[in-house]
C-alpha positions as CSV (number, residue, x, y, z in Angstrom):
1,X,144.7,-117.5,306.7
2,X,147.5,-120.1,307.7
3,X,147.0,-121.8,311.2
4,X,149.8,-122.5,313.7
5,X,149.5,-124.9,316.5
6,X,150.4,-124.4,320.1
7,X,153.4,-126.5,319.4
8,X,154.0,-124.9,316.6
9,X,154.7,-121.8,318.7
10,X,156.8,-123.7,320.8
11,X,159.2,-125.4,318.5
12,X,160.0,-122.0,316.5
13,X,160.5,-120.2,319.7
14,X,163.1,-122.9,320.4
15,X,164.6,-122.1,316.7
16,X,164.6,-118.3,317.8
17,X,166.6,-119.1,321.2
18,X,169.0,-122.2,319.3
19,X,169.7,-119.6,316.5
20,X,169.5,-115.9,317.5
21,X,169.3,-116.1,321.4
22,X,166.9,-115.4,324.0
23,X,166.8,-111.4,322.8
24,X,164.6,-112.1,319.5
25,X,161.8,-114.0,321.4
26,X,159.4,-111.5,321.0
27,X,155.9,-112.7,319.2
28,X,156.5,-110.6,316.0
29,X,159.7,-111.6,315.3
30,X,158.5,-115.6,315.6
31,X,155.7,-114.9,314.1
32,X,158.0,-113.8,310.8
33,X,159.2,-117.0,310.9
34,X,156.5,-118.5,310.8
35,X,154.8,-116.4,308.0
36,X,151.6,-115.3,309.8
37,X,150.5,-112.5,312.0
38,X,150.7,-111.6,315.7
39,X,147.3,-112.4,316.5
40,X,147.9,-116.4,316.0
41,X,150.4,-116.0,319.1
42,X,147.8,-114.4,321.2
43,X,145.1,-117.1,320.3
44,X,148.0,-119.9,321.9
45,X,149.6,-117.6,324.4
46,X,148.1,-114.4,326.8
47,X,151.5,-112.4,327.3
48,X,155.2,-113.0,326.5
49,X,155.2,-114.4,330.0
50,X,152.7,-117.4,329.6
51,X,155.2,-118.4,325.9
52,X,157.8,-118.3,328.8
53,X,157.0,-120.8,330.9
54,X,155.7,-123.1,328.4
55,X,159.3,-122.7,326.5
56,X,161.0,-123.6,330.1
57,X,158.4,-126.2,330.8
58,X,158.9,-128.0,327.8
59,X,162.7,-127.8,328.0
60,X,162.8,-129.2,331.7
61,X,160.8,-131.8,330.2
62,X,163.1,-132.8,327.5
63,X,166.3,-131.9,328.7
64,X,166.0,-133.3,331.9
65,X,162.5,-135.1,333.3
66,X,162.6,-137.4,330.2
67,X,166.1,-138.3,330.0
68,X,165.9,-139.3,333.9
69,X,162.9,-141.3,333.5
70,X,164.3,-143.2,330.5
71,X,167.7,-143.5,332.5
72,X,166.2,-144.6,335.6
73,X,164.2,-147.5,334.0
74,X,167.6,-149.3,334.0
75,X,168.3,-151.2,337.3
76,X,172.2,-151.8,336.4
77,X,174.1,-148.6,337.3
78,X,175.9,-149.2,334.7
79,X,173.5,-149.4,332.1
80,X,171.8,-146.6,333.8
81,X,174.7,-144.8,333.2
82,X,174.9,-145.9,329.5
83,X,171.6,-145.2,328.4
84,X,171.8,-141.6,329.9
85,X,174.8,-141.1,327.9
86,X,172.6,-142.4,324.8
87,X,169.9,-140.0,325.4
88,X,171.4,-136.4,326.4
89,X,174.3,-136.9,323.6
90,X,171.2,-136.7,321.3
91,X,170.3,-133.3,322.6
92,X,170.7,-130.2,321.4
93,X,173.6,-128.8,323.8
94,X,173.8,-125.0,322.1
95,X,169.9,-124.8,324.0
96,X,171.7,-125.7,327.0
97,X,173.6,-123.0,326.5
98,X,171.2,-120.1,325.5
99,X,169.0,-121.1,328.3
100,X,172.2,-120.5,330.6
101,X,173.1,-117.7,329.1
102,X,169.5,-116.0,329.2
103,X,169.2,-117.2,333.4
104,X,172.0,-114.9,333.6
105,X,169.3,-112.0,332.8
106,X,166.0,-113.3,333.9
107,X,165.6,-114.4,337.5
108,X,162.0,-116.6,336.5
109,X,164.8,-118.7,333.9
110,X,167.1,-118.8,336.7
111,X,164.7,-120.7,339.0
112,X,163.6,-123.2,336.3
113,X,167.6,-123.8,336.0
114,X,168.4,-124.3,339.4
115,X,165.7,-126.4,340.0
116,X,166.7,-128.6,336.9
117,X,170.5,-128.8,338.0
118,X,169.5,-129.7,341.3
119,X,167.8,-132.4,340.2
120,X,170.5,-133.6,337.8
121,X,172.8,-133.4,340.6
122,X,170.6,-135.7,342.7
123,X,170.0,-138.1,339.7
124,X,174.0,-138.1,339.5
125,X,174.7,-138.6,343.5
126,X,172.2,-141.3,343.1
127,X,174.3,-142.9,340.4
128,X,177.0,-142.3,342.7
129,X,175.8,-144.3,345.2
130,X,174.5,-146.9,342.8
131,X,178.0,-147.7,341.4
132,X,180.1,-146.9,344.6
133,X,177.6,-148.2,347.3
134,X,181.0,-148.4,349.9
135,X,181.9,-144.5,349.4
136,X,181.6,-141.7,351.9
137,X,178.1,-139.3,351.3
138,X,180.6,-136.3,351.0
139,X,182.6,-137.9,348.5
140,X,179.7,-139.0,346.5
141,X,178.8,-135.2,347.0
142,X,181.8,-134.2,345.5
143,X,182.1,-136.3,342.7
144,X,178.4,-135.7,341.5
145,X,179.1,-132.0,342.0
146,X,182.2,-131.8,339.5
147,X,180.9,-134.0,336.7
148,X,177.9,-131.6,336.8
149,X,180.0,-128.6,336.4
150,X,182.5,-130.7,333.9
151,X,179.0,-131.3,331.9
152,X,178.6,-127.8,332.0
153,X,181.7,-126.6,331.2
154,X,182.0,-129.0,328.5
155,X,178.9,-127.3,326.6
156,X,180.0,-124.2,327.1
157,X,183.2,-124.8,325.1
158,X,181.1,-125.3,321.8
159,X,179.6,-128.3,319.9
160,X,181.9,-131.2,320.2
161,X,179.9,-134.4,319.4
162,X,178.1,-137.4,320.9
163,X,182.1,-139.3,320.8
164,X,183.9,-136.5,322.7
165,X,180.8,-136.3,325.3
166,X,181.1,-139.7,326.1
167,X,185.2,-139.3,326.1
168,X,184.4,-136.5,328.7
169,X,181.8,-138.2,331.0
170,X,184.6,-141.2,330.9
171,X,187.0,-139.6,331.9
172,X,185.2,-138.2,334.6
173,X,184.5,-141.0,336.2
174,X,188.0,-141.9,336.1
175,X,189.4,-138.8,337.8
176,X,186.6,-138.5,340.6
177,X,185.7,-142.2,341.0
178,X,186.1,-142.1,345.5
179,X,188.9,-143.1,347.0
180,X,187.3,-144.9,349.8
181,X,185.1,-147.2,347.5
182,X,186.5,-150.7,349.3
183,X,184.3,-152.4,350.4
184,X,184.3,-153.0,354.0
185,X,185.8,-155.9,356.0
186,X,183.5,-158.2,357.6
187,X,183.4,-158.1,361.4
188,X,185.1,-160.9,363.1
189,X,183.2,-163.9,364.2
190,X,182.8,-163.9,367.9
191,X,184.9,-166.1,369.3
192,X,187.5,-166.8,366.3
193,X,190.8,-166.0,366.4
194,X,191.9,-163.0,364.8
195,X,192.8,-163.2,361.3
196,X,195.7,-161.0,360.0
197,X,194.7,-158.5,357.1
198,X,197.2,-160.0,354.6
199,X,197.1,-164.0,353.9
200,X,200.3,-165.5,354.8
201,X,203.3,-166.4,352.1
202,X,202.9,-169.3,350.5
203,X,205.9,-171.7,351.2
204,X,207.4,-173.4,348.6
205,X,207.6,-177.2,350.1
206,X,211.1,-178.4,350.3
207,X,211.9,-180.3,347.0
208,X,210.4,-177.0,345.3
209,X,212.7,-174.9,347.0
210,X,215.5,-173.9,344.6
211,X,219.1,-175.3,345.2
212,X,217.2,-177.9,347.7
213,X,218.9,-181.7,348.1
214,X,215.3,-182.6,349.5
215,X,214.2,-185.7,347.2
216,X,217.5,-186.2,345.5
């Protein structure tokens, strides 16, 4: 009799959902596809429910534990920013979609996926804050918020490609970058006398000065 691993289990049930859809995740029909009988899922799994959570468990690892980790090694915002680009454009985003799709019908998927976008919506503020240490915390708020839901959105609209993702997350950050990113003036030296908040003109000196007779 053919024996199937754990992971097995847990890489055709993510087939079933990429392919067919959170509906055929039933143990008989994954079992077809993997050409043995039920009873090898209930030596790996004790219900429907335990498969479940380890699907979700694994996917909150993958799709969003991991590619913080490996993002967050970076100490450069910007190469933060880069290497998270280079590590979810490598993910599968029609899971991403199924598992969204599915927490529309199944309130234990539904906490996993809040939890993981709140957590991508802190790693992003964070970012925020990283590149744009001058802006306001509700801006920051704001602009993390949107390129969240443009990410979403943006998945939603079918595959597009690694190219057009980072296109999109580009030209996110040029549409919400804050307004108020300048960074601060210093405080006046006690005692100095006030500076204005534009240098002066430069003056031409005399001979410079065009239709001068100074130096003829």
């Amino acid at each position: 009799m053919k024996k199937v691993s754990r992971e097995s289990w847990i890489q055709a049930g993510f087939q079933t959902l990429d392919q067919l859809g959170y509906t055929q995740l039933s143990a008989e029909k994954i079992a077809r596809r993997l050409h043995v009988t039920r009873g090898s899922f209930y030596h790996h799994f004790r219900s429907r429910a335990e498969f479940v959570d380890a699907l979700l468990v694994r996917w909150r690892q993958d799709y969003t534990a991991e590619v913080i980790a490996q993002a967050s090694a970076e100490g450069d915002p910007q190469r933060r920013l880069e290497r998270y680009l280079s590590v979810a454009g490598r993910l599968q985003p029609g899971r991403e979609v199924a598992i969204r799709a599915w927490a529309a019908r199944d309130r234990t998927v539904l906490a996993v996926l809040e939890q993981t976008d709140a957590a991508r919506l802190e790693f992003v503020r964070q970012l925020g804050r990283d590149l744009f240490p001058c802006a306001a915390e509700n801006a920051l708020h704001r602009f993390a918020r949107i390129a969240c839901l443009a990410f979403i959105g943006f998945q939603q609209t079918g595959p597009h490609g690694r190219e057009r993702f980072v296109a999109l997350v580009q030209d996110v950050l040029d549409m919400l970058t804050p307004s108020d990113t300048a960074r601060p003036k210093p405080a006046p030296i006690p005692g100095a006398a006030p500076q204005s908040a534009e240098a002066p003109a430069r003056r031409l000196p005399p001979a410079a000065r065009p239709g001068s007779d100074a130096g003829r």
